[in-house]
Kinemage of the C-alpha trace (Angstrom):
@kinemage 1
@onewidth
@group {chain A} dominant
@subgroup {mainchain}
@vectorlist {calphas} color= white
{ca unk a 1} P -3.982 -15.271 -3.446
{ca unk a 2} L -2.162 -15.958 -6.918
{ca unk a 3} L 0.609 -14.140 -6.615
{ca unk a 4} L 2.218 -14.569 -3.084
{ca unk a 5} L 2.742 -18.304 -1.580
{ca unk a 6} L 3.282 -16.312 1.638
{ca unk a 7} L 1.041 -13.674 3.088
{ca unk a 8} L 3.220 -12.926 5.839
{ca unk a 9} L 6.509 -13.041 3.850
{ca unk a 10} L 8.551 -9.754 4.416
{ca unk a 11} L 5.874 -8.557 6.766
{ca unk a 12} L 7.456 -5.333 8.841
{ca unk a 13} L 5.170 -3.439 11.283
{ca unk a 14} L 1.598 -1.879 9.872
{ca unk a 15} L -0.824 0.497 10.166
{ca unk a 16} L -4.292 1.199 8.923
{ca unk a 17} L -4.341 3.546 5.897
{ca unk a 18} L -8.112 4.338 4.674
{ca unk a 19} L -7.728 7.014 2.664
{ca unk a 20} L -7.563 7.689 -1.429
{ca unk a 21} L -4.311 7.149 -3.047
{ca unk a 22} L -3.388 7.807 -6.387
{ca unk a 23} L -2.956 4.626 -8.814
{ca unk a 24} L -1.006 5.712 -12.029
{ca unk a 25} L -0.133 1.912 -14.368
{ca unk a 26} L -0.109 2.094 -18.140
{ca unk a 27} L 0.347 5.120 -18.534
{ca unk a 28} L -3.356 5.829 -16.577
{ca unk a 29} L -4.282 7.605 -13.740
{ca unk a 30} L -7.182 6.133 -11.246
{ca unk a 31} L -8.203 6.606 -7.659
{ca unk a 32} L -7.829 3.786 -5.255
{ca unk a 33} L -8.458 3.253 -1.701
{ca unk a 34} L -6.009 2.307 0.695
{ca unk a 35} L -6.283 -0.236 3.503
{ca unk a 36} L -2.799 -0.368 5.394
{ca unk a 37} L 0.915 1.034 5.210
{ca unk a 38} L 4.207 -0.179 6.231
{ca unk a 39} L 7.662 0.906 5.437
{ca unk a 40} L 7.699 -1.453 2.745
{ca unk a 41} L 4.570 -1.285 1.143
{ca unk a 42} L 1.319 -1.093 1.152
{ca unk a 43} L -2.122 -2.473 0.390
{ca unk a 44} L -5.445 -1.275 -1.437
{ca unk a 45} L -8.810 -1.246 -3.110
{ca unk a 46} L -9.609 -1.130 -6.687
{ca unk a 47} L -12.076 -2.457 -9.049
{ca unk a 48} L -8.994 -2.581 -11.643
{ca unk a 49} L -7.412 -5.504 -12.511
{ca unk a 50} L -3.521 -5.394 -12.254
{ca unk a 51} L -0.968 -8.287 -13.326
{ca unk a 52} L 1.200 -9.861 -10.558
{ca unk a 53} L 4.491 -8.028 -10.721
{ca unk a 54} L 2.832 -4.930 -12.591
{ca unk a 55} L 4.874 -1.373 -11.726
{ca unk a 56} L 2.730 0.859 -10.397
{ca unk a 57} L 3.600 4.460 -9.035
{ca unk a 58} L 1.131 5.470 -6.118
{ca unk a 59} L 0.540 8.870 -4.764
{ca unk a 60} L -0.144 9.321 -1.298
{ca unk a 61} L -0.496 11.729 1.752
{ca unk a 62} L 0.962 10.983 4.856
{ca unk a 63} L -1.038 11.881 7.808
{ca unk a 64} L 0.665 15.754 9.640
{ca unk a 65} L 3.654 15.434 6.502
{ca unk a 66} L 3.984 15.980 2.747
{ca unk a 67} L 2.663 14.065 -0.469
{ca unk a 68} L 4.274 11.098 -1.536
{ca unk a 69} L 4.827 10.169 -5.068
{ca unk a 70} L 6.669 6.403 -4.323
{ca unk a 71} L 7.012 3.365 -7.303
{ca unk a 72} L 6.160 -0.297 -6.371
{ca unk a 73} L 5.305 -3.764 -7.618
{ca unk a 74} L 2.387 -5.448 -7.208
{ca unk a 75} L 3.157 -8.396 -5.171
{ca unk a 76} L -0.201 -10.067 -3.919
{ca unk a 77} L -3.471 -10.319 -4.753
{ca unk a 78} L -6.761 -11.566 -2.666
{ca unk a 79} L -9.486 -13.153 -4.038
{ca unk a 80} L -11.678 -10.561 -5.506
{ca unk a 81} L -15.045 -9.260 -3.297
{ca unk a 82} L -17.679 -8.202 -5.936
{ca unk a 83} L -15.873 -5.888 -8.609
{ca unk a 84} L -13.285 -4.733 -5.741
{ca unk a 85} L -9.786 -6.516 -5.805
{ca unk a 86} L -7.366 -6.095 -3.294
{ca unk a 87} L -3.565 -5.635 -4.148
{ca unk a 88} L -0.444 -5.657 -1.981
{ca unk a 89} L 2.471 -3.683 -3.315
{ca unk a 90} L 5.872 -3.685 -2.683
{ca unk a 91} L 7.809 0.148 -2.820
{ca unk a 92} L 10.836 0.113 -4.640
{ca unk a 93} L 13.790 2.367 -3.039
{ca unk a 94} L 12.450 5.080 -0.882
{ca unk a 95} L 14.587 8.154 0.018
{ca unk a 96} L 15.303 8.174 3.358
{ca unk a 97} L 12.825 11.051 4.120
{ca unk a 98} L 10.304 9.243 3.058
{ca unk a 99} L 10.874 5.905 4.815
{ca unk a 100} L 10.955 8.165 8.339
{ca unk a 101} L 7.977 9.868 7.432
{ca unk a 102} L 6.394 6.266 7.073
{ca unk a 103} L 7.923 4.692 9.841
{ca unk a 104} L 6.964 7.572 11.979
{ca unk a 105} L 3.072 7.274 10.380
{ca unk a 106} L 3.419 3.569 11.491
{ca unk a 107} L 4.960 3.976 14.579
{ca unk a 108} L 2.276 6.299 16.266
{ca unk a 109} L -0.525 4.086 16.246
{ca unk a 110} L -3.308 4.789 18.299
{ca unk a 111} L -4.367 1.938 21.639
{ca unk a 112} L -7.118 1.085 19.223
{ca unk a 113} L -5.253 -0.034 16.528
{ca unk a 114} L -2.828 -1.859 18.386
{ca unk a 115} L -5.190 -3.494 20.079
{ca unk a 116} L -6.682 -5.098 17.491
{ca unk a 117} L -3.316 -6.098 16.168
C-alpha cells in the first residue's frame, strides 16, 4: 500500500460495485473493473499502472439511474496480484445529483452484502 498510511482514513459507508467503468488518464481511454463505491470514491481493477495522486476521470453507470462522468485522484494502491493492480480513488466535487444518486446506490444494499460487512 504505497500511497495511503491509512486504509481506513476517510472511510464513509460502501458498497460492492463489479461492473466496467471507464478509466480515461493521459489523455487515454481504458476499461477497468470496479470493486466498490462510496460517496467519496471508489475502488478498481486494472492491469495499468497509475502514479499516486494521478487525476483520473472515470465513467460509470449507476445501478436504476444515469451515467456518470465524475474526476478523482488516485489515492491508494494494493500490492499488485499478477498483472492486476488495485487503485482507490478519491472523487473530486460531485454535483449534488450525483452524490444522491450514489448515496442512494450505497444505501440500498442488499442483507447479503451487509452481512458480510
Amino acid at each position: 500500500m504505497p500511497f495511503s498510511q491509512d486504509p481506513n482514513a476517510n472511510r464513509s459507508p460502501r458498497r460492492v460495485f463489479n461492473r466496467a467503468i471507464g478509466l480515461l488518464r493521459d489523455g487515454k481511454f481504458e476499461l477497468a473493473q470496479a470493486l466498490q463505491i462510496s460517496e467519496n470514491g471508489m475502488s478498481f481493477v486494472t492491469p495499468l499502472a497509475l502514479k499516486a495522486q494521478s487525476r483520473v476521470v472515470i465513467t460509470l453507470v449507476i445501478p436504476g439511474s444515469d451515467g456518470l462522468v465524475v474526476r478523482g485522484h488516485v489515492v491508494s494502491e494494493r500490492e499488485p496480484i499478477g498483472k492486476m493492480r488495485t487503485y482507490g480513488i478519491q472523487f473530486g466535487t460531485l454535483e449534488l445529483h450525483e452524490r444522491r444518486m450514489i448515496r442512494s446506490y450505497v444505501s440500498a444494499k442488499t442483507q447479503a452484502e451487509a452481512e458480510q460487512a
